[in-house]
C-alpha positions as a Markdown table, in Angstrom:
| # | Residue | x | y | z |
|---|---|---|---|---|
| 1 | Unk | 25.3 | -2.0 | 19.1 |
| 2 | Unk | 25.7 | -4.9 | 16.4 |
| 3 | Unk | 25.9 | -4.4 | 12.8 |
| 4 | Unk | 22.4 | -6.6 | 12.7 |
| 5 | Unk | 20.8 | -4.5 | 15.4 |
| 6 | Unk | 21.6 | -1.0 | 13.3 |
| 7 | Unk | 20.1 | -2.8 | 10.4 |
| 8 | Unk | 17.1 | -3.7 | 12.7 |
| 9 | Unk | 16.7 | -0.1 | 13.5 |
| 10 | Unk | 16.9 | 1.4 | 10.3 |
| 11 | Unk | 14.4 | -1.4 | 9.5 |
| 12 | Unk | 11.7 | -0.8 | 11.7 |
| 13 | Unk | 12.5 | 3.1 | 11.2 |
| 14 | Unk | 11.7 | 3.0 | 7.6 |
| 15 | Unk | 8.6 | 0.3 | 7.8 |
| 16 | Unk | 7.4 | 2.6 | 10.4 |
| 17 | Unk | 7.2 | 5.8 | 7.8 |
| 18 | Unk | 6.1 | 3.8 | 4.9 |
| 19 | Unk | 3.6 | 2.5 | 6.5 |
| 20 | Unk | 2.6 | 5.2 | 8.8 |
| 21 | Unk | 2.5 | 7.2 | 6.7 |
| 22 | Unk | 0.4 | 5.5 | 4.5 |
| 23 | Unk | -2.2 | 4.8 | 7.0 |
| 24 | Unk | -2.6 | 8.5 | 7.6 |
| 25 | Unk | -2.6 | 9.2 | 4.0 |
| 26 | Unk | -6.0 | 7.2 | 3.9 |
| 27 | Unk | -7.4 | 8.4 | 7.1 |
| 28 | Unk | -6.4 | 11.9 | 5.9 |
| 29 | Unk | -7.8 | 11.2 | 2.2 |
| 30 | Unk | -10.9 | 9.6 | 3.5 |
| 31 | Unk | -11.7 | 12.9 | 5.8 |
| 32 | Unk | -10.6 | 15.1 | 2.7 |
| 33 | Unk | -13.4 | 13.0 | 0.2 |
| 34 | Unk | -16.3 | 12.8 | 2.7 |
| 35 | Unk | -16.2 | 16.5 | 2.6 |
| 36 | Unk | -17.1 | 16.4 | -1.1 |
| 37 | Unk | -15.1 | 19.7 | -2.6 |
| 38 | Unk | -13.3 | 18.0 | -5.7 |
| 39 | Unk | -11.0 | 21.0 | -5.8 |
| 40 | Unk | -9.3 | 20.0 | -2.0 |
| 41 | Unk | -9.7 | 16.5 | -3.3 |
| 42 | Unk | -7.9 | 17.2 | -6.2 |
| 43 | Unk | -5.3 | 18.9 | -3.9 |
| 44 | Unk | -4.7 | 16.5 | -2.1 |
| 45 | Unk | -4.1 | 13.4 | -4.7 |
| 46 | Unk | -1.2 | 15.5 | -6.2 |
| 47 | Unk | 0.1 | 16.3 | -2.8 |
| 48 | Unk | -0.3 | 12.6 | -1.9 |
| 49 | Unk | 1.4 | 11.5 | -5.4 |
| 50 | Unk | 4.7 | 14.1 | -5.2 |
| 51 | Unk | 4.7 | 12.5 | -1.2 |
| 52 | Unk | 4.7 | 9.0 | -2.4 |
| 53 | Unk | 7.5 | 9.5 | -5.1 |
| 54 | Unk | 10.0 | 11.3 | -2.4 |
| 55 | Unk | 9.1 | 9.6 | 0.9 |
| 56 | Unk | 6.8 | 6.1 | 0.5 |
| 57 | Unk | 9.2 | 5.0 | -2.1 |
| 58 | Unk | 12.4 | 5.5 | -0.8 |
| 59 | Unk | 11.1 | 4.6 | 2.6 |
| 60 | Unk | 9.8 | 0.9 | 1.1 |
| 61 | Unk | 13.3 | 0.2 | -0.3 |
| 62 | Unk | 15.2 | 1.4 | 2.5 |
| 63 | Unk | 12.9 | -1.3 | 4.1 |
| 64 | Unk | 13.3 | -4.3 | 1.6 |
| 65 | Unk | 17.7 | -3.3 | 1.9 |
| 66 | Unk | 17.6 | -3.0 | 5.3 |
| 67 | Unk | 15.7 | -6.8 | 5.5 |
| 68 | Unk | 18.4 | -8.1 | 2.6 |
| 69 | Unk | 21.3 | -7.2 | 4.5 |
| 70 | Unk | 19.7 | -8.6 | 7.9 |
| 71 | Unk | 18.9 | -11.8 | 6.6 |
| 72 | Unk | 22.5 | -12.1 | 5.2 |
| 73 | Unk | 24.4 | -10.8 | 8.2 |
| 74 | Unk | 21.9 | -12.6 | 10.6 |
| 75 | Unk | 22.4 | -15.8 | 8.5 |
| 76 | Unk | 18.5 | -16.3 | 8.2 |
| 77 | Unk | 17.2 | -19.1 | 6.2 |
| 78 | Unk | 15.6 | -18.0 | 2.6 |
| 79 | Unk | 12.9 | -20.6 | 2.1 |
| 80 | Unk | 11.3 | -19.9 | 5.4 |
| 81 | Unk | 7.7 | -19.1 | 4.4 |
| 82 | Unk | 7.4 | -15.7 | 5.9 |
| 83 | Unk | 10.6 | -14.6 | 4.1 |
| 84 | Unk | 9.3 | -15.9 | 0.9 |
| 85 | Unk | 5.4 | -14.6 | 2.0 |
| 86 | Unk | 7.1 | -10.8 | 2.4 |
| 87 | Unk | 9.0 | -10.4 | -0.5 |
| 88 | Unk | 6.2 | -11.8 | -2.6 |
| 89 | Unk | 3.9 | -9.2 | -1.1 |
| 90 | Unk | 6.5 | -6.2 | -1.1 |
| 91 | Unk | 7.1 | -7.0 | -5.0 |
| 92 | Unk | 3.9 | -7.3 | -5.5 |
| 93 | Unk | 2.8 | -4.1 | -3.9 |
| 94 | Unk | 6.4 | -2.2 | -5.5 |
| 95 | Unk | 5.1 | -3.7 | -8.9 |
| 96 | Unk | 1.3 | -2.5 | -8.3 |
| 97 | Unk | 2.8 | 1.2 | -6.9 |
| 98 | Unk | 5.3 | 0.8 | -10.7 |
| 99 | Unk | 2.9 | -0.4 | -13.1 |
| 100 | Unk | -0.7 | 0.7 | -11.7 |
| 101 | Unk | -1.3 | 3.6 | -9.3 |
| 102 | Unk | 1.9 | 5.5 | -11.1 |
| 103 | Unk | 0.2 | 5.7 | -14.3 |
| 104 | Unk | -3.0 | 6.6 | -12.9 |
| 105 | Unk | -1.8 | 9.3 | -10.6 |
| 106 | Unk | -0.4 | 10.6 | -13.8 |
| 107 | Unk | -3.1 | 10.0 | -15.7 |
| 108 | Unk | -5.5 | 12.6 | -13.4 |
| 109 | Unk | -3.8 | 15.7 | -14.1 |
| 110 | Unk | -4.4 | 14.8 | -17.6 |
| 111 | Unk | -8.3 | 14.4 | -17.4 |
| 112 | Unk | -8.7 | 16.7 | -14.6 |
| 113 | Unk | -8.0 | 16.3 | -11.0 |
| 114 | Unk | -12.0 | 18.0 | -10.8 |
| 115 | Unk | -13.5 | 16.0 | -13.6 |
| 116 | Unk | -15.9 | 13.2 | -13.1 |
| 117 | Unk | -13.3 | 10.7 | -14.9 |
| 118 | Unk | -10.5 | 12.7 | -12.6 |
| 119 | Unk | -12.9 | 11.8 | -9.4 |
| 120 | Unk | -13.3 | 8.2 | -10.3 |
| 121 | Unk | -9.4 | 7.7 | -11.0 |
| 122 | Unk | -8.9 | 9.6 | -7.7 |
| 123 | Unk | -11.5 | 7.3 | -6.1 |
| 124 | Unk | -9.7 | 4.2 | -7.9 |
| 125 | Unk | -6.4 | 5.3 | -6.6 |
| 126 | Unk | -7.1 | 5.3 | -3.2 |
| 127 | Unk | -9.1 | 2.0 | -3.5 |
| 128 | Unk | -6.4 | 0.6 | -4.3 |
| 129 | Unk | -4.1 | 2.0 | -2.1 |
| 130 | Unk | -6.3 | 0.6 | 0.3 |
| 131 | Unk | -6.1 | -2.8 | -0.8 |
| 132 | Unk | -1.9 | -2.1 | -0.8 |
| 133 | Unk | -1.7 | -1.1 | 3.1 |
| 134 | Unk | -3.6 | -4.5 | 4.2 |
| 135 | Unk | -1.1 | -6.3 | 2.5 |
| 136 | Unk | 1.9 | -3.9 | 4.1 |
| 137 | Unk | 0.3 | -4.9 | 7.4 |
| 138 | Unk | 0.1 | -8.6 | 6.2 |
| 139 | Unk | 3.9 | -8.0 | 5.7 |
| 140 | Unk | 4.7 | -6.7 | 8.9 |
| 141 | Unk | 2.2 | -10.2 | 10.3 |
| 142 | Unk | 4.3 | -12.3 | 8.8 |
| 143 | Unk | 7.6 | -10.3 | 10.1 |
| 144 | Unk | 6.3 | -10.7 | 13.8 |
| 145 | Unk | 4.8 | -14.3 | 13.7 |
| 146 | Unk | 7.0 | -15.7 | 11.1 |
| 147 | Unk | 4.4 | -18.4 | 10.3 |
| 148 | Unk | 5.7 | -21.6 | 9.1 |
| 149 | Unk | 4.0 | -24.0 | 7.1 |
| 150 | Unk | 3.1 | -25.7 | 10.8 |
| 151 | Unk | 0.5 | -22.4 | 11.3 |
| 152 | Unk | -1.7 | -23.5 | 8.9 |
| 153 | Unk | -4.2 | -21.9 | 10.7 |
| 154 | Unk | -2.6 | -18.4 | 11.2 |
| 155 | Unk | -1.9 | -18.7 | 7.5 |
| 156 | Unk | -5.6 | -19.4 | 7.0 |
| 157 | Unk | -6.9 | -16.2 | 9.0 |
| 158 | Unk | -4.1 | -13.9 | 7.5 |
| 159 | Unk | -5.3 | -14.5 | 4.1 |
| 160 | Unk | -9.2 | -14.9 | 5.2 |
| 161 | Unk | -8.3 | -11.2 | 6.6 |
| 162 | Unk | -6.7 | -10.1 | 3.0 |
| 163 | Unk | -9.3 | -11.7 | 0.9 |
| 164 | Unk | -12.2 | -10.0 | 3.2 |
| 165 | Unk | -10.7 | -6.6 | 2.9 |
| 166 | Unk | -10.3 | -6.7 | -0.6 |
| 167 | Unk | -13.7 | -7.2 | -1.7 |
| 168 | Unk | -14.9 | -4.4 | 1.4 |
| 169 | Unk | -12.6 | -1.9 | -0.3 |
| 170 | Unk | -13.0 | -3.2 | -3.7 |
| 171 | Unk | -16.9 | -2.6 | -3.3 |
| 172 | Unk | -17.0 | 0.9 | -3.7 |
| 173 | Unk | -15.6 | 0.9 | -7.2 |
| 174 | Unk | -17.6 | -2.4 | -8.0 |
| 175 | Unk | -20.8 | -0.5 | -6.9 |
| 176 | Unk | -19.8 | 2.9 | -9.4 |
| 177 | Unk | -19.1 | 0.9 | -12.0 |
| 178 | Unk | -22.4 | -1.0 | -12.7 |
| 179 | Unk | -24.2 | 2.5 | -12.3 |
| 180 | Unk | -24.4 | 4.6 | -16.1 |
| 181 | Unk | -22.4 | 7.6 | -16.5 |
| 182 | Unk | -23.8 | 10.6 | -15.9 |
| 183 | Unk | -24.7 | 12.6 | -18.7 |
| 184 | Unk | -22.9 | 15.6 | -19.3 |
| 185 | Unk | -24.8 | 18.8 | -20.6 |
């Protein structure tokens, strides 16, 4: 075995729980809402969040070293467009997981996990997680088609695909949003 092909490994390994791991997360969370108790709900989030801090996190930068250290002992090209279009995305999504679901996870203890403002940051948390794993699937896209800026057309359906799934997931919280609060008595 090669030094590249260990990296490869460890790699895919880690992608594979990050991701994984994240699509079950919102299959699991999806099954856990639709049954309507806020208290399992509730559960769940902070299970989710003290899950995401010890294995999404560490599995995502296990990932991005992992592809540093390939791309250096493979002696792969930087500028190539799906290099460039992944670690946009993964900082992107690192920066979004940093500076906006963090704070919010935190934020729902604080209110309420069972609250109707704990509910909607629950319900904004996974929206947006949602919107995070189509772009970790972009990421792995671009890993196995590395698209150059030749595939203007696979670059064209890729982010048609994105742009569609963000306004489907982003509708729920559009739709919640134009409707008044409920009054509280």
């Amino acid at each position: 075995m090669t030094w590249y092909e260990f990296l490869l490994f460890v790699h895919i390994g880690a992608a594979m729980i990050w991701l994984g791991g994240s699509f079950t997360f919102q299959m699991y969370g999806w099954t856990v809402r639709r049954g309507g108790d806020p208290e399992e709900i509730a559960r769940f989030a902070g299970r989710a969040g003290v899950l995401s801090e010890r294995m999404f996190i560490p599995a995502s930068l296990i990932v991005i070293a992992a592809g540093i250290l390939m791309m250096i002992d493979g002696n792969w090209d930087w500028g190539q467009l799906w290099v460039i279009f992944a670690l946009v995305t993964f900082t992107a999504s690192f920066l979004t997981g940093l500076l906006v679901l963090s704070p919010i996870a935190k934020k729902i203890p604080v209110v309420g996990p069972t609250t109707a403002e704990g509910q909607a940051l629950i319900t904004r948390l996974f929206t947006i997680l949602r919107i995070d794993l189509a772009f970790m699937y972009a990421i792995v896209f671009a890993m196995v088609v590395k698209p150059t800026a030749d595939d203007v057309w696979v670059l064209v359906v890729a982010v048609g695909v994105l742009l569609v799934l963000t306004g489907v997931f982003l509708a729920p919280l559009r739709s919640s949003s134009s409707q008044p609060p409920a009054a509280v008595g």
